[in-house]
KOLTOR-11882 format. One record per residue (C-alpha): residue in three letters; x, y, z; residue number from 1. Coordinates in steps of 0.2 Angstrom, whole numbers, plus 5000, padded with zeros to 4 digits. Layout:
% residues N
> residuo / px / py / pz / num
> ALA / X / Y / Z / NUM;
...
This chain:
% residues 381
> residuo / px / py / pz / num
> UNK / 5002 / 5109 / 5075 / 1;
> UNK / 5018 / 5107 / 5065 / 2;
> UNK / 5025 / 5090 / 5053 / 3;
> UNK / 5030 / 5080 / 5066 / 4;
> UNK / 5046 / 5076 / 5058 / 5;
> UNK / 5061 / 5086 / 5054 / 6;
> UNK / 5063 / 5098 / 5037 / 7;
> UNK / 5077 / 5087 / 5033 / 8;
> UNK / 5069 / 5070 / 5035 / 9;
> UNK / 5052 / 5078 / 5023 / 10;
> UNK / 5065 / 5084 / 5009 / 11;
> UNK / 5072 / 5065 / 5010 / 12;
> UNK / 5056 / 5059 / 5007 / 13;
> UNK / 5050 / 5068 / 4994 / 14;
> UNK / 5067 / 5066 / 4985 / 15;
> UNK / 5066 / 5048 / 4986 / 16;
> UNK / 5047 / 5050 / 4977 / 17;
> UNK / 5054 / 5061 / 4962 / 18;
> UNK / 5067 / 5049 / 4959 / 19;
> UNK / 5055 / 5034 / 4959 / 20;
> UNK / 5043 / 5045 / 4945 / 21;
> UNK / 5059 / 5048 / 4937 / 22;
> UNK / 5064 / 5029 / 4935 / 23;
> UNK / 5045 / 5027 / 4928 / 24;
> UNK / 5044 / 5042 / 4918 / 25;
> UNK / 5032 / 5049 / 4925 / 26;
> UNK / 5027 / 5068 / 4923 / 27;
> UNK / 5020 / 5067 / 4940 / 28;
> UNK / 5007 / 5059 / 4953 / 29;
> UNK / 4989 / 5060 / 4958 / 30;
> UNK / 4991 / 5053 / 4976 / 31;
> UNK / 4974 / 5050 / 4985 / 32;
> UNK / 4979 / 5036 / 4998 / 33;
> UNK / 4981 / 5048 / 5015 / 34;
> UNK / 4996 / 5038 / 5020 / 35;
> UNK / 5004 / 5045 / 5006 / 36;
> UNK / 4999 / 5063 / 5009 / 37;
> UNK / 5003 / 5059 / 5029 / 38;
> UNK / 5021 / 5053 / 5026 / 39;
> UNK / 5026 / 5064 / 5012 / 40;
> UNK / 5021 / 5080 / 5018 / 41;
> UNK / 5013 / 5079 / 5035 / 42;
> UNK / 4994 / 5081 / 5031 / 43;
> UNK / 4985 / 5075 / 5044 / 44;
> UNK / 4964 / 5070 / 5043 / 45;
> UNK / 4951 / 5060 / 5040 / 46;
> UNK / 4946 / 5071 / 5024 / 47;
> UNK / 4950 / 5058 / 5013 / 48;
> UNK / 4934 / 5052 / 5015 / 49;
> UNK / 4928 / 5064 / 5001 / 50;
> UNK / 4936 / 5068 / 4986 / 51;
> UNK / 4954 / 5079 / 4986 / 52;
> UNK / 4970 / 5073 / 4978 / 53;
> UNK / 4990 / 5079 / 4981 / 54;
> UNK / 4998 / 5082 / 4966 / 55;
> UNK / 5018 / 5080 / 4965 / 56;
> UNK / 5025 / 5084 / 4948 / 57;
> UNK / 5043 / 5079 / 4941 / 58;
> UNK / 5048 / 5096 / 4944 / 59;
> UNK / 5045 / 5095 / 4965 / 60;
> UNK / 5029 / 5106 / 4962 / 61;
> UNK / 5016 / 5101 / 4976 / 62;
> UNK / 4996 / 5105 / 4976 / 63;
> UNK / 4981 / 5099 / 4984 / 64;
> UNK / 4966 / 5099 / 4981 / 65;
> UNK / 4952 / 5097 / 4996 / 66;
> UNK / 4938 / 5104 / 5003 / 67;
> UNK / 4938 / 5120 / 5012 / 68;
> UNK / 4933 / 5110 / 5029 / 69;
> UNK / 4954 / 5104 / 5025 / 70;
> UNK / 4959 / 5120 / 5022 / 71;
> UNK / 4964 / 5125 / 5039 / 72;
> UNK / 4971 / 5105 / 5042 / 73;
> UNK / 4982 / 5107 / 5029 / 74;
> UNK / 4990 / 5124 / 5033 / 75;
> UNK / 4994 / 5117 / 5051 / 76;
> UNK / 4998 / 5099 / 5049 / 77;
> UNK / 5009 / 5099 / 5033 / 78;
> UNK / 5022 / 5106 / 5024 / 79;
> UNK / 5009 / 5110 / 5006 / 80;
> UNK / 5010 / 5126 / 5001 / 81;
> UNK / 4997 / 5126 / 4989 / 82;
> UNK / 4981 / 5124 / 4991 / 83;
> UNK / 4964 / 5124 / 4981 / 84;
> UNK / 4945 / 5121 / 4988 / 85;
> UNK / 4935 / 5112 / 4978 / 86;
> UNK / 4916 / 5119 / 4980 / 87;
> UNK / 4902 / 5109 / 4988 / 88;
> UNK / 4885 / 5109 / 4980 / 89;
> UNK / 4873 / 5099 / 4972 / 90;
> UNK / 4881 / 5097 / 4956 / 91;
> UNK / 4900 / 5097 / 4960 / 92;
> UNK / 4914 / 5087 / 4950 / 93;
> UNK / 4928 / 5090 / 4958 / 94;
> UNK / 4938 / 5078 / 4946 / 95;
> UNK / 4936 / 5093 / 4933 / 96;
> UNK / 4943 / 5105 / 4947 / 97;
> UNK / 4958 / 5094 / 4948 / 98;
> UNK / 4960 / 5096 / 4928 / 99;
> UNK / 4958 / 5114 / 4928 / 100;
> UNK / 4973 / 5114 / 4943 / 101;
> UNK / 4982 / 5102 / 4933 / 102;
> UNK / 4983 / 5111 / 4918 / 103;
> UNK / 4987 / 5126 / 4927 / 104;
> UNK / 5003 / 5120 / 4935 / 105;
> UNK / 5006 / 5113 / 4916 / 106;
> UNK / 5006 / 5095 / 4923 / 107;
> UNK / 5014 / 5082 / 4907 / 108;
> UNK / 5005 / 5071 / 4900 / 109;
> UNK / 5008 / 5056 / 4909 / 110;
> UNK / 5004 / 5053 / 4926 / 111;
> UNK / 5004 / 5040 / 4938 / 112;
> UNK / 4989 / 5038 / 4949 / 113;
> UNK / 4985 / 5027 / 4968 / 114;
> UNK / 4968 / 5017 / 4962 / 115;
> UNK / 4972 / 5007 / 4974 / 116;
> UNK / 4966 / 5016 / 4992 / 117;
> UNK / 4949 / 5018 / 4999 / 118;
> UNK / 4954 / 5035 / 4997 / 119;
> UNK / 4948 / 5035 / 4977 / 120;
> UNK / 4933 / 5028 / 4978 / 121;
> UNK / 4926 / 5019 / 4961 / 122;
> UNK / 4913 / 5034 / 4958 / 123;
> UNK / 4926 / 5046 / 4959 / 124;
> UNK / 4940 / 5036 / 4949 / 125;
> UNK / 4927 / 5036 / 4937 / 126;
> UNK / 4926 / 5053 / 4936 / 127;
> UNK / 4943 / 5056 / 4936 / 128;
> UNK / 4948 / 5044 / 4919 / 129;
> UNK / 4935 / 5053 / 4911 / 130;
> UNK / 4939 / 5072 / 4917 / 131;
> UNK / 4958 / 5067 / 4913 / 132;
> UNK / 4954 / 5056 / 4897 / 133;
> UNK / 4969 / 5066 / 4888 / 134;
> UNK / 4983 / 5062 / 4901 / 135;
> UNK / 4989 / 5045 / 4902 / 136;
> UNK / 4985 / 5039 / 4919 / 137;
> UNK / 4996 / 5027 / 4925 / 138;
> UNK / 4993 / 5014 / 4940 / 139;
> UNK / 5005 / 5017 / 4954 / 140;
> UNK / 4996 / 5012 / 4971 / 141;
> UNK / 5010 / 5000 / 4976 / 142;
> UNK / 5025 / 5015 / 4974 / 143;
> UNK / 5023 / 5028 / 4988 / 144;
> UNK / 5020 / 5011 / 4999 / 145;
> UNK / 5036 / 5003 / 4995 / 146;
> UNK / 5044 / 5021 / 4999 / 147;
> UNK / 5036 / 5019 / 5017 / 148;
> UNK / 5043 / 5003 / 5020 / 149;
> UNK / 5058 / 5006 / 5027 / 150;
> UNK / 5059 / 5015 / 5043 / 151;
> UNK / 5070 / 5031 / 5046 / 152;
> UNK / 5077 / 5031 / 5063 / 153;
> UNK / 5063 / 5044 / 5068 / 154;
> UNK / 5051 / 5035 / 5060 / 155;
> UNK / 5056 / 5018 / 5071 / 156;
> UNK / 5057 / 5030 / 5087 / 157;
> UNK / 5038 / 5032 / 5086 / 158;
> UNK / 5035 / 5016 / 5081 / 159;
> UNK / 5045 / 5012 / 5099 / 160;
> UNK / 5034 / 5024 / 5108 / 161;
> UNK / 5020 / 5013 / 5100 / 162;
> UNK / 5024 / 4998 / 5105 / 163;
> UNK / 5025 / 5005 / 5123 / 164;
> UNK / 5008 / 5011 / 5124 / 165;
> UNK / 5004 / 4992 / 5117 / 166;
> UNK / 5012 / 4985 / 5130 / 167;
> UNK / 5001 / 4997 / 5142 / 168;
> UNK / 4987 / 4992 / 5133 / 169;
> UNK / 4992 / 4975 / 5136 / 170;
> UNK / 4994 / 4977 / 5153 / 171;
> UNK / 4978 / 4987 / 5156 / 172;
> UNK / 4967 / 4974 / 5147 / 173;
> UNK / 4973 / 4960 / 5156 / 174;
> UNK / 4971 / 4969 / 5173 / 175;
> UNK / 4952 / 4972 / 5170 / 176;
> UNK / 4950 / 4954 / 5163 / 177;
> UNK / 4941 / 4944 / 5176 / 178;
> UNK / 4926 / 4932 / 5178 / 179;
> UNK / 4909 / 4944 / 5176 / 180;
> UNK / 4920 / 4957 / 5167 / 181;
> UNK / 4912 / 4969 / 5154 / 182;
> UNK / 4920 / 4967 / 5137 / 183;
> UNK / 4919 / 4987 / 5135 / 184;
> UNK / 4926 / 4990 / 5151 / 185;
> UNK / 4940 / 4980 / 5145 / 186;
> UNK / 4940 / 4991 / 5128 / 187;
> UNK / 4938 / 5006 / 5141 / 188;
> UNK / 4954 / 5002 / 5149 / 189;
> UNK / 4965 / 4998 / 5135 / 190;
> UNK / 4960 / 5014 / 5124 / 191;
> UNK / 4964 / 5023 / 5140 / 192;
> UNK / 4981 / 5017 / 5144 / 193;
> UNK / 4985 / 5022 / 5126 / 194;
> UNK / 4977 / 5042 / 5124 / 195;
> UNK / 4982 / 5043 / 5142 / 196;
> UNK / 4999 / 5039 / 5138 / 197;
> UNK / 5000 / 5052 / 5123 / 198;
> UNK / 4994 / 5038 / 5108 / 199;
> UNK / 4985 / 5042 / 5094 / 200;
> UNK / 4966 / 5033 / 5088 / 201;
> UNK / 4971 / 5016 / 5077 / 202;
> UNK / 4968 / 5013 / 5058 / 203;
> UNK / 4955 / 5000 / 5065 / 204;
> UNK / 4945 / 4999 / 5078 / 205;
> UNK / 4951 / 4985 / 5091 / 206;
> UNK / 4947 / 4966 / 5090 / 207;
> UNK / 4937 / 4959 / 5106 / 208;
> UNK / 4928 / 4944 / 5107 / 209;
> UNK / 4925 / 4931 / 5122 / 210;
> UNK / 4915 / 4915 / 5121 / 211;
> UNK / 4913 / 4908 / 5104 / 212;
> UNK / 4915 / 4925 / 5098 / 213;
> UNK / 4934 / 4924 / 5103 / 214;
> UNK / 4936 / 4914 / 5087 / 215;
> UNK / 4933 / 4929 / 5076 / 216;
> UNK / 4945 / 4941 / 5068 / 217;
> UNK / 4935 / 4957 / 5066 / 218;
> UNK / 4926 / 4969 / 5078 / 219;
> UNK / 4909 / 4970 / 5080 / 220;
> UNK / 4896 / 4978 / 5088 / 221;
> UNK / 4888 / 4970 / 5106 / 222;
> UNK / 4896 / 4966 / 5121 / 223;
> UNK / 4896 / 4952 / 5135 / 224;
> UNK / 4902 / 4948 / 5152 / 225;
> UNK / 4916 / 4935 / 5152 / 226;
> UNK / 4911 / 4918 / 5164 / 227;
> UNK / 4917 / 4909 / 5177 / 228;
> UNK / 4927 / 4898 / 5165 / 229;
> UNK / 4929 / 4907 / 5147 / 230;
> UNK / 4941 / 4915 / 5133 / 231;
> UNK / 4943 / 4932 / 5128 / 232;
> UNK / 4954 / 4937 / 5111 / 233;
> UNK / 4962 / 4954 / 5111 / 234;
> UNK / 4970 / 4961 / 5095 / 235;
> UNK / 4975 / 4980 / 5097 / 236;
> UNK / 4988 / 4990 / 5093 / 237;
> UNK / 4998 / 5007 / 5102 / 238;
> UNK / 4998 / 5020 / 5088 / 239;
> UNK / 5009 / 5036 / 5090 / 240;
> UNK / 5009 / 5050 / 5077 / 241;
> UNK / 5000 / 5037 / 5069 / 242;
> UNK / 5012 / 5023 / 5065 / 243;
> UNK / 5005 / 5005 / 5074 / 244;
> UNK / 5015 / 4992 / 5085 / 245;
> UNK / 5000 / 4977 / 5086 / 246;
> UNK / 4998 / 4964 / 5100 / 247;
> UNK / 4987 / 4949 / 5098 / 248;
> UNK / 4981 / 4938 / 5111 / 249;
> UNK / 4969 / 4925 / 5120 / 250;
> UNK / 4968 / 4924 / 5137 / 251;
> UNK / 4961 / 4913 / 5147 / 252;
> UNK / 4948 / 4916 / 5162 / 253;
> UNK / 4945 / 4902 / 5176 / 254;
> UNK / 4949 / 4883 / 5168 / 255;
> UNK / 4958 / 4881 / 5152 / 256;
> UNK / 4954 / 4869 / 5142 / 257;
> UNK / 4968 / 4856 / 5136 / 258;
> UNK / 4965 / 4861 / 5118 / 259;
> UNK / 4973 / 4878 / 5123 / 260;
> UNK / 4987 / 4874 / 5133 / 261;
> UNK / 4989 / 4862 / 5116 / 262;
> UNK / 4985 / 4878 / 5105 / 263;
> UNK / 4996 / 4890 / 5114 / 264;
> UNK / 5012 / 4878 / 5113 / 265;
> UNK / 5008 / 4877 / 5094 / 266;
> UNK / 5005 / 4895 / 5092 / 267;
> UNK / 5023 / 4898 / 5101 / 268;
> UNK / 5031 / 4886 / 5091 / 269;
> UNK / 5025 / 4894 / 5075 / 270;
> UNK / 5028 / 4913 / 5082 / 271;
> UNK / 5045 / 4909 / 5083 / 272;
> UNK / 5050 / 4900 / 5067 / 273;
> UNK / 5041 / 4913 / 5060 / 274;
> UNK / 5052 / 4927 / 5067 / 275;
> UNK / 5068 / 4914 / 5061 / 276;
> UNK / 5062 / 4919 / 5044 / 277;
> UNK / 5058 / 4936 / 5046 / 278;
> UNK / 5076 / 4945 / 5041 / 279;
> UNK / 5085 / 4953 / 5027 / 280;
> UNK / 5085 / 4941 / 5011 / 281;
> UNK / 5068 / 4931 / 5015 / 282;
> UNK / 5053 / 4934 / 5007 / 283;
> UNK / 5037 / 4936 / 5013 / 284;
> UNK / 5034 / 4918 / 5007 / 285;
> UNK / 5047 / 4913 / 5016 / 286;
> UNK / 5039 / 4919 / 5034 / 287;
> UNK / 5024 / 4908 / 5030 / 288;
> UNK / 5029 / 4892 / 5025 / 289;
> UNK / 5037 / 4893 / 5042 / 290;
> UNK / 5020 / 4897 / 5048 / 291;
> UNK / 5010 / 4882 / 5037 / 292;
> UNK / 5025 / 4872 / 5041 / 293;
> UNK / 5024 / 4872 / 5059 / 294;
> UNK / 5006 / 4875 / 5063 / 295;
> UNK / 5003 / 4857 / 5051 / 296;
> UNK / 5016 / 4847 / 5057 / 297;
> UNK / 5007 / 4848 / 5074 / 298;
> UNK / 4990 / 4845 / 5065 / 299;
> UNK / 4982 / 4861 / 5066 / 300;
> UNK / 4981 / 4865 / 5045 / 301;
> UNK / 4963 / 4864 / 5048 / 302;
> UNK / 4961 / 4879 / 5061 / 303;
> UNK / 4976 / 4890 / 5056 / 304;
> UNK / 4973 / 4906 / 5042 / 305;
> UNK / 4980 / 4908 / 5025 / 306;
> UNK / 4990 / 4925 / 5032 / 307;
> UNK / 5002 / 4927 / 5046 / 308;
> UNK / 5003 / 4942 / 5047 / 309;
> UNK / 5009 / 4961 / 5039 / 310;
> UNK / 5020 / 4976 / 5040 / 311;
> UNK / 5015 / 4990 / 5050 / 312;
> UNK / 5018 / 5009 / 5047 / 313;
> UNK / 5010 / 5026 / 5047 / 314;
> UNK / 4991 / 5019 / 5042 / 315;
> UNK / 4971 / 5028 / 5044 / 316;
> UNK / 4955 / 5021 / 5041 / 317;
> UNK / 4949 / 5008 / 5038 / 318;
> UNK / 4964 / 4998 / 5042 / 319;
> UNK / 4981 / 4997 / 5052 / 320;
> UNK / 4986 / 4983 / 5040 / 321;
> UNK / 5003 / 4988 / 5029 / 322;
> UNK / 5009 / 4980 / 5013 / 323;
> UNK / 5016 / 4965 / 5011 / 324;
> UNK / 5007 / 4953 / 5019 / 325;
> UNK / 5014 / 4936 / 5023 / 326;
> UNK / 5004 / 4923 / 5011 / 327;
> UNK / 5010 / 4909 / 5002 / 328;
> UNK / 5023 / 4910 / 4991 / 329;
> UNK / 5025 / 4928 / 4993 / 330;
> UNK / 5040 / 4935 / 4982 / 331;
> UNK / 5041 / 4951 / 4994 / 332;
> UNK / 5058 / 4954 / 4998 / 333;
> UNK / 5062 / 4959 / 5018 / 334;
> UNK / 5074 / 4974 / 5019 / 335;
> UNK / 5083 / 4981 / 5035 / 336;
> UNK / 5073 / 4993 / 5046 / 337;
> UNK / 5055 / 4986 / 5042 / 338;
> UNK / 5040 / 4983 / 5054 / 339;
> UNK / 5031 / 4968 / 5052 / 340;
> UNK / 5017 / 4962 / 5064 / 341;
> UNK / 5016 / 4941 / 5067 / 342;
> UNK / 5000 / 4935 / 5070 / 343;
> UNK / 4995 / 4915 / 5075 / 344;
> UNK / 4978 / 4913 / 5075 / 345;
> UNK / 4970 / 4897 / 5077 / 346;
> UNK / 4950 / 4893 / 5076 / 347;
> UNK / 4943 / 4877 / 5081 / 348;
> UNK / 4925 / 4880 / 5077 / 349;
> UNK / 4922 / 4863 / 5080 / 350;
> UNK / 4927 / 4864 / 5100 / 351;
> UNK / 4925 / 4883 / 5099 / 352;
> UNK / 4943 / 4884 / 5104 / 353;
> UNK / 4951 / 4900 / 5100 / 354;
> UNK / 4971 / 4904 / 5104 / 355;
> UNK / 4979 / 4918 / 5095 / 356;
> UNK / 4998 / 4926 / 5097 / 357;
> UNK / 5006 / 4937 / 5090 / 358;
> UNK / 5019 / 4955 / 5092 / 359;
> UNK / 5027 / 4966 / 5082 / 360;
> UNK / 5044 / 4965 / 5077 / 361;
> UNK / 5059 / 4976 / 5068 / 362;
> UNK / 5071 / 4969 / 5054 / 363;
> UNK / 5087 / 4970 / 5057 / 364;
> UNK / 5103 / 4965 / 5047 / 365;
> UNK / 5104 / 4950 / 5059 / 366;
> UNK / 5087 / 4942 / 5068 / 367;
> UNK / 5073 / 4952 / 5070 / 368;
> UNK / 5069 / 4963 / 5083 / 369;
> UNK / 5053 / 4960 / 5094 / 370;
> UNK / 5046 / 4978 / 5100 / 371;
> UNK / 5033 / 4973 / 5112 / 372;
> UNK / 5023 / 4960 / 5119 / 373;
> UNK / 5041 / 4952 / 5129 / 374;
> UNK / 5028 / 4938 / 5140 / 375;
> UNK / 5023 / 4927 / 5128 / 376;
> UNK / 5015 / 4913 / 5142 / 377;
> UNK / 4998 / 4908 / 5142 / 378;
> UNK / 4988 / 4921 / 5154 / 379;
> UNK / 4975 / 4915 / 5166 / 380;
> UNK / 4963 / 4928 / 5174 / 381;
């Protein structure tokens, strides 16, 4: 496999990194967060998992250390040229292989560190603050992330491709939804109209729930057949070359209930004051008070979430979910060419009435761009 993206887009990249270490003098960076090593050279695996570490220095130099299961992975999915294995065995500190490289390339003194990705687990960060207790290590989780939030035109094109294999998905899942229908062949169809369709796995695994479990916002295991009158929430994403275009829903098989024809118009009226607000001098603040605005005034504050939603990008495991996230009171400015995914989710325990909606949308210098997701109505199977 080669970097999926051109020589001259990768260089950009990377130049935009060295100037943002330059502006916080910074002698270089210890990434560990895989999105990271994914959008700035190309590396591509699930290695992250164990220890290894991609080192930028000031100077342009770049070096990873991995294991030699990612020695092969690196050579054909990135652009790194230099690469050291760290040795597996009983009593191995790879921290203090990651010294030994440092002082080698004659990294400075000061460098900037992601702590903040399930890539650096605490027992390793551990390891590494004591292993590199003469260096100054310097928290930068939040500075390649900012880098990735603005799209490149080829970057927006597979996000595109994404949101096509959601729509798919979409299709494909509403298709096999029926009275006495198998929650997993419902999965079975979705994941298939996506890797059929030339898509990638997702950051995290798809949301399904029907019957009270409609009402929850996490995958988990077990499975059930949908009745003659029931609910079924779907939230899934189309993922190409790894960046997400996400799609929430609930549908509706048989009756509905009137609390969801209520719900649905609610949601609606929320998805779209939200989209109002999602453009070029808003915050991320902004976006939700539209959200808490709308969803209260038509008495729902009780059954609505604290989050509306996030951006999207480039993402693995554990999540698809992109910083910022729309909270209250947010600062986040929103900038041209940015992904964001608006979620409504509303959960009536009390009636165990669930009705969620949401797509994925582009900024744009004028109103934001939905991607996917262009039939909004209320689906009855």
């Amino acid at each position: 496999m080669a970097v999926h993206f051109s020589p001259d887009e990768m260089a950009a990249r990377k130049q935009r990194l060295l100037e943002a270490l330059a502006q916080s003098r910074l002698d270089g960076a210890l990434l560990f967060a895989q999105e990271s090593d994914y959008w700035l050279t190309g590396y591509d695996t699930f290695g992250f998992c164990f220890f290894q570490c991609l080192y930028v220095g000031a100077d342009g130099r770049v070096a990873l250390l991995t294991r030699s299961a990612d020695l092969r992975q690196a050579q054909r999915t990135s652009n790194i040229g230099a690469i050291r294995i760290w040795k597996d065995s009983s009593d191995a500190e790879p921290t203090n292989d990651l010294r030994v490289m440092l002082d080698d390339l004659g990294a400075g003194r000061r460098l900037g560190v992601e702590f903040d990705t399930a890539g650096l687990t605490h027992f390793h960060g551990r390891r590494l603050e004591a292993a590199l207790s003469g260096r100054e290590l310097v928290d930068i989780s939040g500075m390649v992330p900012c880098l990735r939030l603005r799209k490149s035109p080829a970057e927006l094109a597979c996000v595109r491709e994404a949101a096509r294999l959601s729509d798919l998905a979409d299709r494909a899942g509403l298709d096999a939804t029926s009275a006495g229908a198998d929650e997993g062949e419902i999965l079975a169809a979705m994941h298939h109209a996506i890797f059929s369709g030339g898509g990638d796995y997702p950051g995290n695994e798809f949301i399904i729930g029907s019957g009270a479990d409609a009402l929850l916002c996490r995958y988990k295991s077990g499975r059930r057949r949908l009745d003659a009158n029931d609910q079924i929430t779907l939230e899934f994403a189309g993922v190409s070359r790894h960046y997400h275009a996400a799609i929430m829903r609930t549908h509706i098989v048989g009756q509905p209930k009137p609390l969801h024809e209520v719900y649905h118009a609610a949601a609606r009226a929320a998805l779209d004051a939200c989209a109002a607000e999602l453009k070029v001098g808003r915050t991320a603040g902004d976006v939700f008070a539209a959200h808490a605005r709308t969803l209260d005034s038509h008495g729902l504050s009780r059954h609505r979430l604290n989050a509306c939603g996030y951006a999207l990008g480039a993402r693995f495991t554990p999540s698809w979910m992109d910083a910022p996230m729309f909270y209250e009171a947010n600062p986040h400015p929103l900038g041209e060419g940015e992904v964001y995914f608006l979620h409504m989710i509303l959960m009536d325990s009390e009636t165990e009435t669930a009705l969620c909606l949401g797509r994925t949308y582009v900024t744009t210098q004028g109103a934001a761009t939905p991607l996917n997701a262009p039939d909004l109505d209320l689906q009855r199977k």
